[in-house]
Structure formats: C-alpha cells, structure tokens
N, C-alpha and C positions, 0 to 999 in steps of 0.2 A: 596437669601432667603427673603429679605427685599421686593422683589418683589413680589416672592409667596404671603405672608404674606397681601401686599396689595389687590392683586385679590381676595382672602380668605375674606377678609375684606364688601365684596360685599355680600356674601353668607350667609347662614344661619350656622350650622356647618355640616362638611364634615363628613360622610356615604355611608356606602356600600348598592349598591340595583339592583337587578332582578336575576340571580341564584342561586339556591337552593343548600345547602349544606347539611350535614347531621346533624341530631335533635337526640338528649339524652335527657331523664325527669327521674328524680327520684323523690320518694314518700317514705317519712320514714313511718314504720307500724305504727307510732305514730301519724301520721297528724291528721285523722278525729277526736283523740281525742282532741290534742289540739289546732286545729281551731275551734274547736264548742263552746271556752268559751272565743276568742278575742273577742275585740271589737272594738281597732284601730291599726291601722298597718302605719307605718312611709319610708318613702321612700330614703333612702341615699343618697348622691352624687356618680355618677358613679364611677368605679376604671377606668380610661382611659389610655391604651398604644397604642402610634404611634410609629412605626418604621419602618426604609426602606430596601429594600433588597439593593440598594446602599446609603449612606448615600449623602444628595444634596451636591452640592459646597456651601460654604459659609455658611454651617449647624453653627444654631444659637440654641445650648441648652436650652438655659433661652425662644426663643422665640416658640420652641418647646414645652415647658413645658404650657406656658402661654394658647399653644392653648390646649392642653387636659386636663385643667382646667375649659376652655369654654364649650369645649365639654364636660366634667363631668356635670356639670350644667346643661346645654341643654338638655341630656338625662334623671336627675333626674325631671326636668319641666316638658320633655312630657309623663315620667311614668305619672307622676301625672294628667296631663292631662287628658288623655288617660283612668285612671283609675276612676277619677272624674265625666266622660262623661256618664261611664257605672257604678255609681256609685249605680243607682237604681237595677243593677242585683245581686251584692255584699253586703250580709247583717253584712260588717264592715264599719266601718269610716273611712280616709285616714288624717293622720294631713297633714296639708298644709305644703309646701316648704318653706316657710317662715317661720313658725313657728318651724319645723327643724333645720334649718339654725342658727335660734336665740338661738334656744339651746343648741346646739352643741357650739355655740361662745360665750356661759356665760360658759361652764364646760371647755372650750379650748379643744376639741374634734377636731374641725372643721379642715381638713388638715391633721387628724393625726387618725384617723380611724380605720388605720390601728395596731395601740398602744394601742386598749383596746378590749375587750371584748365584742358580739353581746351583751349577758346579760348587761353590764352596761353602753351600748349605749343605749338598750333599755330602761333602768330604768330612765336614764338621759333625755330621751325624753317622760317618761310615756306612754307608747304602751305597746303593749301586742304581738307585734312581729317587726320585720326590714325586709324589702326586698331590697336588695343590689344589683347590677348591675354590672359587668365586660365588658371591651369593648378596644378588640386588633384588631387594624389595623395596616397590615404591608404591603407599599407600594410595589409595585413590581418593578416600571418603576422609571428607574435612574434620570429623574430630574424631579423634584418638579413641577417644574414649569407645566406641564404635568395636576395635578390634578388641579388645578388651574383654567387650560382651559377648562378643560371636563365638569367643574359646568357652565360654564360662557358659552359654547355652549351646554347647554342644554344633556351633556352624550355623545356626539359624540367624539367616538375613541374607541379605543381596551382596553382592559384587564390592569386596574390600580391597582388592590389589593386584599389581601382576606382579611378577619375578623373573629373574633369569637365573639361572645356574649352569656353572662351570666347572670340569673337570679337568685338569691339565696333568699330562705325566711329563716330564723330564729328566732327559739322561743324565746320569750325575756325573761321568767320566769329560763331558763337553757343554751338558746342559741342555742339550739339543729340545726342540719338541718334539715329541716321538707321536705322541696322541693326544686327542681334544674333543671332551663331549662336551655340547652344550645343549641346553633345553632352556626353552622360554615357557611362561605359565601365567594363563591369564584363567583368575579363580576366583574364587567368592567361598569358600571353606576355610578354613583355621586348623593346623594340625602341629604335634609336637615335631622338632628337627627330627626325628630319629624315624618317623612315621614318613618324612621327605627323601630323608636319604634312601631309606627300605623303595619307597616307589622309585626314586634314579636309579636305584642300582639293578633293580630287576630289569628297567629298560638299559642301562649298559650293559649288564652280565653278559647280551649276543655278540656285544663289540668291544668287550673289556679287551687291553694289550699282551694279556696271558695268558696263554693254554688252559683250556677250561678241559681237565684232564676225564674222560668218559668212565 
C-alpha cells in the first residue's frame, strides 16, 4: 500500500475516463422559480468513496481516507474552475473555494457536512444555493498496485473500475432539491479529477439550473 501510495503521489488525483455510462437529471417543478432570484451559489467539498472489489494486501485505512479527502478537494477546485471559466454564460456568482473553506472552519462545519442542514450550510456561507458533489469509485482489479501503473503509463491496460458521480443543487432559503445529475462510469482509463469534472460538466452544461446566457 506504502507503495501505491507513493506512485499516486506522482499524479494528480485518480478518476475514471472514456466509457459511457448511464445519465439521470432531475428538475424540481420549483427550480425556474427559485433560480431566477439567486445570486451566488457555493461549491462544497466533494463526498468521496473508494472501495475495492478485493480489499489490497497491506490495506491502510487512515491512508485510504487521506487520499479521498484529496480527492474531495480536487474535485471541489475543478467545479469551481470549470464553472469560473464559463462564468460569463451564467448570470450567478460563484464564491471562491477559499472562501468556502474559511467559513465552514470558523462555524466547525468543515469535515462534518454531513451533520447539518443544506439550509444552514447555506446561511453559514451566505449563498443563496450549495451545489454538492458525490464521487464513488470502486476498484475492480485485486491489487492496488495496478492503478497505479495505468496513470504512470499513460492508461494502458484493461478494465480498473467503475464509478458514479453526483451532482446536487440545493435551495439554501429551504434546502429543497432543486436539481440532480447523475452519471454512472464503467472504464478502464485513469485521468486527473480536473480532466472528470471538464468531461461531467460539458455533458451537464445542456442541463445545468442556470441560464446559459446566448
């Protein structure tokens, strides 16, 4: 594991990328009203689970954990990226990941997300909505080591994992679910987060909750 760990350490963080899985979106009948009086919308830390279909030798819990904390991170960054770039087609504002961060770690939020309310995450951050992120990946191939290598030669090899990923908006005034993408991913490539989020977000961009302003 100590060795995975190091090869990993080269890379950016580990994602799934090139076959298509299958796509669900919801839209609550409430959305066009109540996006049309945001103004700024806040980007979470990702919820990140890794798991294997055989668990590696030498499996290190804590150093498990460590890495889908990275990866949470990673993936709240390149939302915000991502969203930042196209920010001229979206007529809300995006508060910065830093300034997220910061405020979630004056109310003692940060880590524990999952302990309170969309509503009084949202309040705590002053937005007017949260867009939140799920992200399971579950290895298929019995040693570790395995993905490891597939980043480090550029994707060559067979069949390493599938995934699911999630996108969630919610009202911050009630909490409500207003929208919901999900995509499932059944792959055999290795890509950095930033390179995952770029391919979700161009298949959301038709069905993002905001006016994609012409």
């Amino acid at each position: 594991m100590k060795r995975l760990l190091n090869l990993i350490s080269f890379v950016p963080f580990i994602a799934f990328a090139q076959f298509e899985g299958s796509k669900q979106v919801f839209k609550s009948p409430n959305l066009p009203t109540a996006t049309a009086s945001h103004k700024t919308i806040a980007i979470l830390p990702s919820d990140v689970l890794i798991t294997y279909r055989k668990q590696p030798k030498n499996f290190n819990p804590e150093a498990d954990r460590e890495q889908e904390i990275k990866m949470s991170t990673s993936i709240q960054g390149s939302l915000y990226t991502y969203l930042l770039r196209h920010s001229n087609e979206y007529p809300i504002s995006i508060q910065t990941v830093d300034e997220t961060i910061l405020r979630l770690k004056r109310v003692g939020m940060e880590g524990n997300l999952d302990k309170f309310t969309k509503t009084e995450i949202a309040t705590a951050l002053g937005v007017d909505a949260v867009l939140s992120s799920k992200f399971e990946m579950r290895q298929t191939q019995s040693d570790g080591l395995a993905i490891a290598t597939m980043v480090l030669v550029s994707g060559a090899g067979g069949r390493t994992g599938i995934g699911k990923f999630t996108l969630n908006l919610n009202n911050g005034t009630d909490g409500e679910l207003l929208w919901r993408f999900y995509k499932s991913m059944d792959e055999n490539v290795i890509a950095c987060s930033t390179d995952l989020i770029e391919r979700m977000m161009r298949k959301v961009a038709r069905n993002f909750p905001y006016r994609i302003i012409d």
